[in-house]
C-alpha positions as a LaTeX table, in Angstrom:
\begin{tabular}{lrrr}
\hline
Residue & $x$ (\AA) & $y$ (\AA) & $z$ (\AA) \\
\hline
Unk1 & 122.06 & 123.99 & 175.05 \\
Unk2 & 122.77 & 122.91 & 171.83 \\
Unk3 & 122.74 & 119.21 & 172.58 \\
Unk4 & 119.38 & 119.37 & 174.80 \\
Unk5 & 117.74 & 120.86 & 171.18 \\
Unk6 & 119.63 & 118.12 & 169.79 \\
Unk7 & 117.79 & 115.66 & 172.14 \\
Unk8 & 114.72 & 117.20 & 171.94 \\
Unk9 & 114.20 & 116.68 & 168.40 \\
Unk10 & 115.84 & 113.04 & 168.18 \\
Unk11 & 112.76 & 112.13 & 170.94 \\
Unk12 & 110.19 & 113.89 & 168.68 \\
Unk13 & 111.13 & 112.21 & 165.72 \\
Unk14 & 111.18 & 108.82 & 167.62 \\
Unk15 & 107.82 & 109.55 & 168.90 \\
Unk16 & 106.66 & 110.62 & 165.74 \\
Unk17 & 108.13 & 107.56 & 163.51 \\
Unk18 & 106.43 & 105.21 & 166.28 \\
Unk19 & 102.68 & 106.86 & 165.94 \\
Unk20 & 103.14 & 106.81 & 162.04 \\
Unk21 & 103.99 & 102.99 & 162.43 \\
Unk22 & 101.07 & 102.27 & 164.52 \\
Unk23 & 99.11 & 103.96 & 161.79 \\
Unk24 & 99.87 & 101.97 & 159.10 \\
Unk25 & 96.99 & 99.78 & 157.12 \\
Unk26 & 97.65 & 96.05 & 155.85 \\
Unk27 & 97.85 & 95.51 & 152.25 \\
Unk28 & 94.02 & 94.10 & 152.09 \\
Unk29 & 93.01 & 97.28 & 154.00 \\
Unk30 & 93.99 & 99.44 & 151.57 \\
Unk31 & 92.63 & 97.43 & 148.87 \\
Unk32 & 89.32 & 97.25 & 150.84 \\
Unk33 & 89.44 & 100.69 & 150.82 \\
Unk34 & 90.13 & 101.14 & 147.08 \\
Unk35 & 87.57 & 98.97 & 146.13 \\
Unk36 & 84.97 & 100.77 & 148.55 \\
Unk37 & 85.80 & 104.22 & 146.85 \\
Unk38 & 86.24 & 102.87 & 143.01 \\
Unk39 & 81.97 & 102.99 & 143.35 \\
Unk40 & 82.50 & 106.86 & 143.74 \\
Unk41 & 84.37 & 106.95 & 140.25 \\
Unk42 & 82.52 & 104.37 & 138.48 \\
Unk43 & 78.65 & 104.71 & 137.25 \\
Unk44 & 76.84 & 101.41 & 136.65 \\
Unk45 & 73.72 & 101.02 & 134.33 \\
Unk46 & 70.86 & 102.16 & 136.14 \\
Unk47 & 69.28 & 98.37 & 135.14 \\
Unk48 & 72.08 & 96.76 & 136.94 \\
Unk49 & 69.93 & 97.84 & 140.16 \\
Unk50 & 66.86 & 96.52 & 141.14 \\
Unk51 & 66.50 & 100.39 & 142.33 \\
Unk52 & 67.95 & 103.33 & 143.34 \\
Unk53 & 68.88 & 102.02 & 147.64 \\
Unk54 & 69.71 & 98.80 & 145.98 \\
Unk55 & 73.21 & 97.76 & 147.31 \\
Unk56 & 76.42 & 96.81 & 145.75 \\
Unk57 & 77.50 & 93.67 & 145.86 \\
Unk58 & 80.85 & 92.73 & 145.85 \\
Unk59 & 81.95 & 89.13 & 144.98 \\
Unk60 & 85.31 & 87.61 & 146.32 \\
Unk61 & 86.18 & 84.73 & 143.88 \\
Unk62 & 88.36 & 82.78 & 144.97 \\
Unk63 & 90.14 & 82.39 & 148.35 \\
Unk64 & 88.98 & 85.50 & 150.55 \\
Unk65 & 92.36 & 87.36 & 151.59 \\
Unk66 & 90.38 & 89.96 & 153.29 \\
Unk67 & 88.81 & 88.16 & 156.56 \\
Unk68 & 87.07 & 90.53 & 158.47 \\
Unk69 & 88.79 & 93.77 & 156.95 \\
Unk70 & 85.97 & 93.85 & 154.15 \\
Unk71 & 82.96 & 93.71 & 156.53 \\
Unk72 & 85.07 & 96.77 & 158.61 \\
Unk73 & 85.82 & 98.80 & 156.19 \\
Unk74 & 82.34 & 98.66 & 154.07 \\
Unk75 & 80.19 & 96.87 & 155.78 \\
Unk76 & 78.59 & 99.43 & 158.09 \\
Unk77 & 79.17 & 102.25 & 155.24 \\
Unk78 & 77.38 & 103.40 & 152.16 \\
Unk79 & 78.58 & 104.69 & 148.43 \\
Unk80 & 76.60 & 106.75 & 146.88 \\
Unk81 & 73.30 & 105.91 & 149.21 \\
Unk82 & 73.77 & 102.19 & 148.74 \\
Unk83 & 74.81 & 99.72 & 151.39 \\
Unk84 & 77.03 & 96.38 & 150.91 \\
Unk85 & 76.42 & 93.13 & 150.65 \\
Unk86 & 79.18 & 90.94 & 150.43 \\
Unk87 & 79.00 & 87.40 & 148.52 \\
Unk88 & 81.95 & 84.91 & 148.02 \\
Unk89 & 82.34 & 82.10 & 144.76 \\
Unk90 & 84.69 & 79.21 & 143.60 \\
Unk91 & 82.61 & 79.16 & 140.05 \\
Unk92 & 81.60 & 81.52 & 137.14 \\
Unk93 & 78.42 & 79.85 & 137.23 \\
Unk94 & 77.19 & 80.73 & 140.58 \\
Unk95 & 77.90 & 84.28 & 139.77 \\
Unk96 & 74.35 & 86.14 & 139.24 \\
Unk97 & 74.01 & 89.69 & 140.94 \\
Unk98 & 77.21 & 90.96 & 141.44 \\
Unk99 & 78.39 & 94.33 & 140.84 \\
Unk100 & 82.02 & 94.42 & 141.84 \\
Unk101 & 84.17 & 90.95 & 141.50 \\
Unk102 & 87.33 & 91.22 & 143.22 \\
Unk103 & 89.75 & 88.15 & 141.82 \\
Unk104 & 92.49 & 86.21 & 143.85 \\
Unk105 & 94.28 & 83.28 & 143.50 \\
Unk106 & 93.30 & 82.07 & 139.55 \\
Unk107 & 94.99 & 80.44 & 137.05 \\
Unk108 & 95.28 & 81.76 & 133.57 \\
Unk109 & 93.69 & 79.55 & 131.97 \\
Unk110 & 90.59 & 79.79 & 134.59 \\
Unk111 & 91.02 & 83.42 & 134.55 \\
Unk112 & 89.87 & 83.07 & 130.83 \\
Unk113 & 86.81 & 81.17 & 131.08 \\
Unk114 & 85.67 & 83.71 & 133.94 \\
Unk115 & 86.37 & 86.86 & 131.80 \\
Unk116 & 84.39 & 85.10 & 128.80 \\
Unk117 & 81.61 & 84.20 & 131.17 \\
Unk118 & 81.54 & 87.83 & 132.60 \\
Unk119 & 81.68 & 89.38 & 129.16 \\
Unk120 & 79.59 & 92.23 & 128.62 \\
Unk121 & 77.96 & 92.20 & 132.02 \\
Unk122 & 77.98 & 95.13 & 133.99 \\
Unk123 & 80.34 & 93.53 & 136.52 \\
Unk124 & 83.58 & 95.54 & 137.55 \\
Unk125 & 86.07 & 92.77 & 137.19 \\
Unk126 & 89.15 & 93.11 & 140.13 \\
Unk127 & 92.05 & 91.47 & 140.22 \\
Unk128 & 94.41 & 91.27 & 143.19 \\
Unk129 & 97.90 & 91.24 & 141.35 \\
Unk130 & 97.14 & 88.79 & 138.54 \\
Unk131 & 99.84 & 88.26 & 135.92 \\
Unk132 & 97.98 & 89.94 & 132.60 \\
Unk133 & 94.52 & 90.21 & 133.86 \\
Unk134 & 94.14 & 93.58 & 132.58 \\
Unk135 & 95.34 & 92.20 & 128.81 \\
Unk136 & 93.00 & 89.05 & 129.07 \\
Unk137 & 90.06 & 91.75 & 129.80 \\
Unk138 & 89.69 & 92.14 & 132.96 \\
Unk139 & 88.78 & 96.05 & 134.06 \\
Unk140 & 91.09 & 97.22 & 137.29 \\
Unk141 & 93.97 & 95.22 & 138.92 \\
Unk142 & 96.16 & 95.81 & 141.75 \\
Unk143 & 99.91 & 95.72 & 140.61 \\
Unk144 & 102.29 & 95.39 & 143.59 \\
Unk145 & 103.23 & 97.85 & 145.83 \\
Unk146 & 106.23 & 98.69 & 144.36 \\
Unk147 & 104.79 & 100.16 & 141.24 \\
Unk148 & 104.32 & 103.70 & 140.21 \\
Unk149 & 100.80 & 102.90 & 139.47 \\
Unk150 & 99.01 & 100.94 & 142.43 \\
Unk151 & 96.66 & 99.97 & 139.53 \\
Unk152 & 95.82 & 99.45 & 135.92 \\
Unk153 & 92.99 & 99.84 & 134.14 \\
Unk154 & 91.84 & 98.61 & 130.78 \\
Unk155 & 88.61 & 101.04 & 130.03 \\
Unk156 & 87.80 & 99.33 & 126.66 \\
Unk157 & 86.84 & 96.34 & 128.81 \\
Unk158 & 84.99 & 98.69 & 131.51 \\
Unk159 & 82.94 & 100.25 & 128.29 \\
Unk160 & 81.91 & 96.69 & 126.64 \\
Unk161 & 80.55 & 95.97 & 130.39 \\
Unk162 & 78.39 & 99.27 & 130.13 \\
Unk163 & 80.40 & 100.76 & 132.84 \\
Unk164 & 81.72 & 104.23 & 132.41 \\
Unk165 & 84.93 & 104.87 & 134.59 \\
Unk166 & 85.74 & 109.16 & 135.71 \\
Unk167 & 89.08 & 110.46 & 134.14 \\
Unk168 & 89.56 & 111.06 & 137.10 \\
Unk169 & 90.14 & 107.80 & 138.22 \\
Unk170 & 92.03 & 106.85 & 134.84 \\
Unk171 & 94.64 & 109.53 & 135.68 \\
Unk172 & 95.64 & 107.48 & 139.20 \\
Unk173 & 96.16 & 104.17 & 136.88 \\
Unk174 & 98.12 & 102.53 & 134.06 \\
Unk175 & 95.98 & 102.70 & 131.15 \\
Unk176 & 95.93 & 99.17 & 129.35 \\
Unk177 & 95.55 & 100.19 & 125.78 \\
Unk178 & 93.57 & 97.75 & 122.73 \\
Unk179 & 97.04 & 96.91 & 121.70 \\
Unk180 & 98.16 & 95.21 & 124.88 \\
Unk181 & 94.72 & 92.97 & 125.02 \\
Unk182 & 94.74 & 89.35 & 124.73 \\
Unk183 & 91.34 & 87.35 & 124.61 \\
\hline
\end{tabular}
């Protein structure tokens, strides 16, 4: 009797390991669906909209890791009333309504000459797991998954773009402090 119980359990726990498994998200899922619910934490300038059902648009610089995960996970939903558009650019210059800039694959020295175009424009700056991002002023990145923290912020750089970020959402991050920045 004891060994059926035995049995019993070893199948449930198989089962159950094997539905968890199928569960699981990929890494740019999850960032997807960080970035979709940052908007819920984050207020933007009211003049950063043309009004108040304008959407957010989120930039991909960069090569686009996502595919079709971002258009799943935000493209048929809304934050805070306001639908999604999504835009992608290779250039600082091209960049001209964006709310949300999510980073990839940059050099430092590019990453720099994007920040200092970007500066003081209500853009929430995203990077996906850039070496000092955060320091050279960007606002949220990614660290890897390893990390206590799945992200860092650095909220001096969210408050020169005019965007104020919850405490809320400051408790779930490293906090990059003035010290650590390097422009």
């Amino acid at each position: 009797m004891k060994n059926r119980i035995i049995h019993i359990w070893l199948i449930i726990l198989v089962f159950t390991a094997v539905s968890a498994k199928a569960q699981q998200f990929t890494e740019y899922e999850v960032k997807a669906a960080y970035i979709f619910n940052f908007t819920k934490f984050i207020k933007w300038p009211a003049s950063s909209f043309d009004n108040s059902t304008s959407p957010y648009v989120l930039g991909i610089y960069g090569n686009d890791p996502f595919g079709s995960v971002i258009k799943k996970i935000i493209g048929t939903r809304q934050s805070n009333d306001r639908k999604w558009i999504v835009k992608y650019y290779s250039r600082p210059e091209q960049i001209k309504q964006c709310h949300i800039l999510f980073i990839t694959d940059i050099n430092q020295s590019e990453l720099r000459s994007l920040i200092m175009h970007l500066e003081n424009k209500p853009i929430l700056t995203v990077g996906d797991e850039i070496d000092k991002f955060s320091q050279q002023g960007g606002i949220i990145n990614f660290t890897p998954k390893k990390s206590p923290k799945r992200f860092e912020i650095n909220n001096k750089a969210a408050k020169n773009a005019r965007l104020s970020i919850s405490s809320k959402l400051l408790m779930l991050s490293k906090i990059i402090t003035t010290d650590e920045i390097k422009f």
